[in-house]
C-alpha positions in Angstrom: -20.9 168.9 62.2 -22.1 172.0 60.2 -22.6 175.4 61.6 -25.5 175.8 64.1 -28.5 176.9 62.1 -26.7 176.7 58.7 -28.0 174.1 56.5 -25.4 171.1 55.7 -23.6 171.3 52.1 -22.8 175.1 52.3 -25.7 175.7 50.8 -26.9 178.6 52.9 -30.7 179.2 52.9 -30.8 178.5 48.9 -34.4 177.3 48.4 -34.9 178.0 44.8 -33.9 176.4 41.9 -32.3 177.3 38.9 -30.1 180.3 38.5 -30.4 184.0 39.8 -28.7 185.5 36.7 -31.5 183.6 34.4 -33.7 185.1 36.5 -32.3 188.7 36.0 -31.9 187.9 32.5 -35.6 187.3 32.3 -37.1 189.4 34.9 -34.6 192.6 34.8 -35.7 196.3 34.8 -33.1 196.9 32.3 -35.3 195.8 29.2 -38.1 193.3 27.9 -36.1 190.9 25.8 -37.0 188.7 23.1 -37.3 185.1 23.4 -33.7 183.2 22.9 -32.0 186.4 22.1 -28.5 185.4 23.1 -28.6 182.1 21.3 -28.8 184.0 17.7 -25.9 182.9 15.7 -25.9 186.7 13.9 -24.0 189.1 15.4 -26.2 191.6 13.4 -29.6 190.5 14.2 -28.5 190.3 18.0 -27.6 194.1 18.4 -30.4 194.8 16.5 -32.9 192.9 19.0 -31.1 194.5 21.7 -31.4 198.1 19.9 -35.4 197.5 19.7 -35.9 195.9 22.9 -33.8 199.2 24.5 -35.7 201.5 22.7 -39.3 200.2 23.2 -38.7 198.8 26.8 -41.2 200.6 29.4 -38.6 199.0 32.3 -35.5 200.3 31.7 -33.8 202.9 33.6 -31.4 204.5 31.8 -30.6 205.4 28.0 -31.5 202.6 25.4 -28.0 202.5 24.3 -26.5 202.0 28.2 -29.6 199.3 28.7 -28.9 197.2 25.9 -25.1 196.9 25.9 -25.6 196.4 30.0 -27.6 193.8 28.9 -25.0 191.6 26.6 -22.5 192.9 28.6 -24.1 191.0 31.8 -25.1 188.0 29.5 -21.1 186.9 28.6 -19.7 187.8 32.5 -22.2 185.5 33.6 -21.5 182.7 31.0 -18.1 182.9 31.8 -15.3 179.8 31.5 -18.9 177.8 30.3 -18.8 180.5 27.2 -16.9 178.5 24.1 -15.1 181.0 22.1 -16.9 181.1 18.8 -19.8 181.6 20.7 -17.9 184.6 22.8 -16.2 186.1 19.3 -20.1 186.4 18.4 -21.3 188.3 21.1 -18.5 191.0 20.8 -19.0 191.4 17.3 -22.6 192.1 18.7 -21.3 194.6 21.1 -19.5 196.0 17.9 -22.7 196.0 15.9 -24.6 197.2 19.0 -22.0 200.1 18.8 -22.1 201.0 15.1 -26.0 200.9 15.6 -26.0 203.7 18.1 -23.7 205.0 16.2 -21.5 205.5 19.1 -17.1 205.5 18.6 -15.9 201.3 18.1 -13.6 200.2 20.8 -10.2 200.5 20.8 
């Protein structure tokens, strides 16, 4: 017998559907991002998405360069085991390019 006044399944009070990070992805102060921006293949084109949306974004709260790479950064924690690895090895070359772009030091 569950918990009084908690809803059977562990599911505790969860009445929307869908995911909150997709939801923070799409509807975060940190920028206004293009459509599908994560699902580029180009490591390239991604940073430099990132680097416009950053820099043009009336919602973010911080410096472009801290926005955008909070932004990615975010994007592959939440992914995480579901990530496959050439798709992972893409998004840290974008963090690289992101980097280079902002022309901030490469990590070690």
């Amino acid at each position: 017998m569950p918990a009084k006044g908690r809803p059977p399944g562990g599911k505790r009070g969860r009445q929307q559907t869908g995911r909150w990070s997709g939801r923070v992805t799409r509807e975060s102060d940190a920028l206004d991002l293009e459509e599908s921006v994560f699902k580029k293949s180009d490591p390239v084109a991604i940073a430099r998405s990132l680097k416009h949306s950053a820099e043009h974004s009336k919602r973010r709260k911080s410096e472009p360069y801290r926005s955008a790479m909070s932004m990615l950064t975010f994007y592959i924690n939440r992914a995480g085991k579901n990530l496959p690895a050439s798709r992972r090895r893409t998004l840290e070359r974008a963090k690289d390019e992101l980097r280079r772009l902002f022309h901030r030091p490469t990590a070690a």
